[in-house]
N, C-alpha and C positions, 0 to 999 in steps of 0.2 A: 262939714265932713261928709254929707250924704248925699251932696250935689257932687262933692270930688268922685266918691263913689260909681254914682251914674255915670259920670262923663270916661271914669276908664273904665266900666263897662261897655259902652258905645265903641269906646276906640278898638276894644278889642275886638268885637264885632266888626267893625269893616274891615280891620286888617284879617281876619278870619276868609271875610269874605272877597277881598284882594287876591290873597294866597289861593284860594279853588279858582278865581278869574284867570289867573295867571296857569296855574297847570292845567285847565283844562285850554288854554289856548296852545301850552304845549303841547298836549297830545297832538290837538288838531293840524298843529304843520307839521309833525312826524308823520302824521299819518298819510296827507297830504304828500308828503315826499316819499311814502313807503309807496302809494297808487299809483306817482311818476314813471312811466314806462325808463326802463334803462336807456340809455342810448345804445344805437345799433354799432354793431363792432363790424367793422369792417375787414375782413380777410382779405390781405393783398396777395394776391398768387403767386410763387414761386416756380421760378423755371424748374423744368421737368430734371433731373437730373440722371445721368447713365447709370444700368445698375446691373451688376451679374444676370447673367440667363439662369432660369430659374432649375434649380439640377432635380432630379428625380431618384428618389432612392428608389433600386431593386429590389420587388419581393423576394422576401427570405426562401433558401430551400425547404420544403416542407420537409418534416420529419415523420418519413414512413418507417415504423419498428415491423421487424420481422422476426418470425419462431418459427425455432427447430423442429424438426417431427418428422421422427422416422416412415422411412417409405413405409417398410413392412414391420407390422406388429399386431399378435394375436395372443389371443388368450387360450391355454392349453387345457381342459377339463378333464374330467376322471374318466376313460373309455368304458369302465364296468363299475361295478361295487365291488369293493374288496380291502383290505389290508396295503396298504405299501411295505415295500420292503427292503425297500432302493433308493433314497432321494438325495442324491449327492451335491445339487448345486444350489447356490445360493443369491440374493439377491445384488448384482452386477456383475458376475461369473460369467465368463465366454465361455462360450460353445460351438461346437462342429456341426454342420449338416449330417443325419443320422445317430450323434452320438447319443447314449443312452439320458434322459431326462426323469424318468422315474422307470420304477417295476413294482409289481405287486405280486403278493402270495398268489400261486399257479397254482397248487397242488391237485388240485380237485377239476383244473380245467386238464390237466397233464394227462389226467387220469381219464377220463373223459377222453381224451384225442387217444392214448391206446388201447379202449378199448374200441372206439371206434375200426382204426386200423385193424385191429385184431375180427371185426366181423366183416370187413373188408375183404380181407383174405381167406375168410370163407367162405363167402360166397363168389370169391372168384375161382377156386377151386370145382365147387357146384357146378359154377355155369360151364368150367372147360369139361366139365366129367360128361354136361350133357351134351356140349360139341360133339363130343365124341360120339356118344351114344346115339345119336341123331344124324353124327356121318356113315356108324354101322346099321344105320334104320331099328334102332330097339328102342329107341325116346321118340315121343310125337314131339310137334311143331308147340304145343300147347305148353308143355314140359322145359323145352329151351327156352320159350322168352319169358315165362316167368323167371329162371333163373338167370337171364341174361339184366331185368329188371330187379333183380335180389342187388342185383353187383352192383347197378348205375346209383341203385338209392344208398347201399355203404357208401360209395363214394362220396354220394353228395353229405353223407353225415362227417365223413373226414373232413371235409372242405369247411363244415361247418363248427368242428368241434377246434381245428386248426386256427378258425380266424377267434374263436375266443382264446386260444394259448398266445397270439398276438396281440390281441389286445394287452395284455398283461405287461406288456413294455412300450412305454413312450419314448419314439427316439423323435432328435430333434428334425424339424420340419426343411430347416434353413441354416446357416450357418448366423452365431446374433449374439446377444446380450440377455442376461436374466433382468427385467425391469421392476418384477413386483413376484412375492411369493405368499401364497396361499395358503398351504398345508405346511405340516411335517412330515418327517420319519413314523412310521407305522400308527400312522393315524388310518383311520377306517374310515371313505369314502363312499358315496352312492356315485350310481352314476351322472354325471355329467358336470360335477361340483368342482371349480374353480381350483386349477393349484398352481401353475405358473402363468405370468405375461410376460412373453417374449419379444425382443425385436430383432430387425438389423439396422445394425447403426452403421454399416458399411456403404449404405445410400441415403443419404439425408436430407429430405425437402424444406420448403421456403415459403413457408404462409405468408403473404404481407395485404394489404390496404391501399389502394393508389386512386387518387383523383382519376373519374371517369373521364375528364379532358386527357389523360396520357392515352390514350386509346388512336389518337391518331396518330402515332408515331411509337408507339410502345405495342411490341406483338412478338410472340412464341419465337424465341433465337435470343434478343434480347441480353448482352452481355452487363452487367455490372457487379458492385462490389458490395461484399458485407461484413462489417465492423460490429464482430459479437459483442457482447460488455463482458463477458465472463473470462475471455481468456486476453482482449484487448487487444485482438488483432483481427488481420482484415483477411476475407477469403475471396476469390474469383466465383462468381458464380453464370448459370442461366437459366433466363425465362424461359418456362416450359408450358404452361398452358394458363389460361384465363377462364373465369367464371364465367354460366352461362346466361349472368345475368347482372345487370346495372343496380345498385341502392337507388332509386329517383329522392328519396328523401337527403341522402348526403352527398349523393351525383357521385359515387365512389363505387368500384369493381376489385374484386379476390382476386387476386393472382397468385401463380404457383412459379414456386424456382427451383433451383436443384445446384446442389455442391460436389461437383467429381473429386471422388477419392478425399474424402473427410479426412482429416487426420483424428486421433484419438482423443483428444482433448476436447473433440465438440462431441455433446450427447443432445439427445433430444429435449428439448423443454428450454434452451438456452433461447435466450432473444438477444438483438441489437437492433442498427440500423443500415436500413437501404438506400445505398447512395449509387443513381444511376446519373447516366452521361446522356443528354436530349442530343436530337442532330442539330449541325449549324441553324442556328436563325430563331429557336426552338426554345422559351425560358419555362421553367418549372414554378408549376405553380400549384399553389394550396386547391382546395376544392373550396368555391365558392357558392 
């Protein structure tokens, strides 16, 4: 029993030792075929074959937006301190050239210009009394042009007392639009304090952005179109002057337009887009 033992100890031992002979000899011709270079692949060349010419897309039109903006617009301030007493328009209210825009309490300047007037006329009295007396030789020279200097300086106080009863009413500058309002009704103002911004919306300009490349063919006359977004429709317009100066950083130039006879519908502040027409041969291009 303990020689059988031994011997199938033994045997399993070589067969142990068989099985590692055998897989490490497979490893080795794996591996062996894994080193083997590939074989070279052969690329047989194919005739050329004909093929469309190759098309070019157009760059796109740039998209230059433009804003409205009225030619003329100012801001109207309080010409004295004082009271209003008159403020009738409101903000987008038309207006006439000279028509009245505010008034203030006068009373005290009213008062002021007659009495002015009132020493006025007495010293123009004075000085004819010494005309006289000076053409029947009983006034010296002395006598007359003091009173002839009584009269110039009334006057100059009327003239003076006159432009403060004017100031007292703002009329309009221009014929326009009420665009912002400042005050009320009988509020009490110092001088120079903000109450109306006025414009005319009857002339209305063209701010826009254009590649410094349009400079060679884009210049003051300048015909094209503009396509508000606000009301969706397009206007005739033209270029009217150019900036006095190049961006070098976006190679881009300000330019200015103008819209004859606006209709009412465009106000200032309104944007869209500027779609102009190059001359033959001439493609529009972005700023690069």
């Amino acid at each position: 029993m303990k020689s059988q033992y031994k011997r199938a100890s033994r045997v399993g031992k070589l067969m142990a030792l068989v099985a590692v002979m055998t897989g490490a000899g497979a490893t080795a011709v794996f591996a062996a075929q894994a080193s083997e270079p590939a074989p070279a692949t052969h690329v047989v060349p194919v005739a050329a074959q004909p093929h469309a010419p190759a098309t070019t897309t157009p760059s796109s039109t740039p998209d230059i937006r433009v804003q409205l903006v009225a030619d003329t617009i100012a801001t109207i301030g309080a010409p004295m301190s004082g009271r209003l007493s008159q403020f009738p328009l409101h903000d987008g209210d038309r207006f006439k050239q000279g028509q009245v825009l505010a008034r203030f309490l006068c009373s005290e300047k009213e008062a002021a210009l007659a009495h002015a007037r009132a020493v006025l006329e007495s010293r123009k009295s004075v000085n004819e009394s010494k005309q006289r007396l000076r053409a029947l030789g009983t006034s010296s020279e002395v006598e007359y042009k003091v009173a002839q200097a009584d009269q110039e300086q009334a006057a100059a106080d009327v003239q003076a007392a006159q432009t403060l009863v004017d100031s007292c009413v703002v009329a309009a500058p221009f014929a326009g639009r009420i665009s912002a309002v400042y005050t009320h009704n009988y509020q009490y103002l110092q001088t120079g304090a903000p109450m109306l911004e006025v414009l005319s919306d009857k002339s209305l300009d063209l701010e826009m952005i254009v590649p410094s490349q349009w400079l060679a063919w884009l210049k003051p006359g300048s015909t094209f179109n503009v396509a508000i977004d606000e009301t969706g429709k397009t206007y005739p317009a033209t270029l009217t002057r150019l900036s006095g100066k190049v961006d070098a950083v976006s190679r881009s130039i300000k330019v200015y337009g103008h819209i004859d006879n606006p209709p009412d519908t465009l106000l200032p502040g309104m944007s869209g887009h500027a779609v102009f027409t190059p001359p033959p041969g001439v493609a529009l291009t972005s700023r690069q």
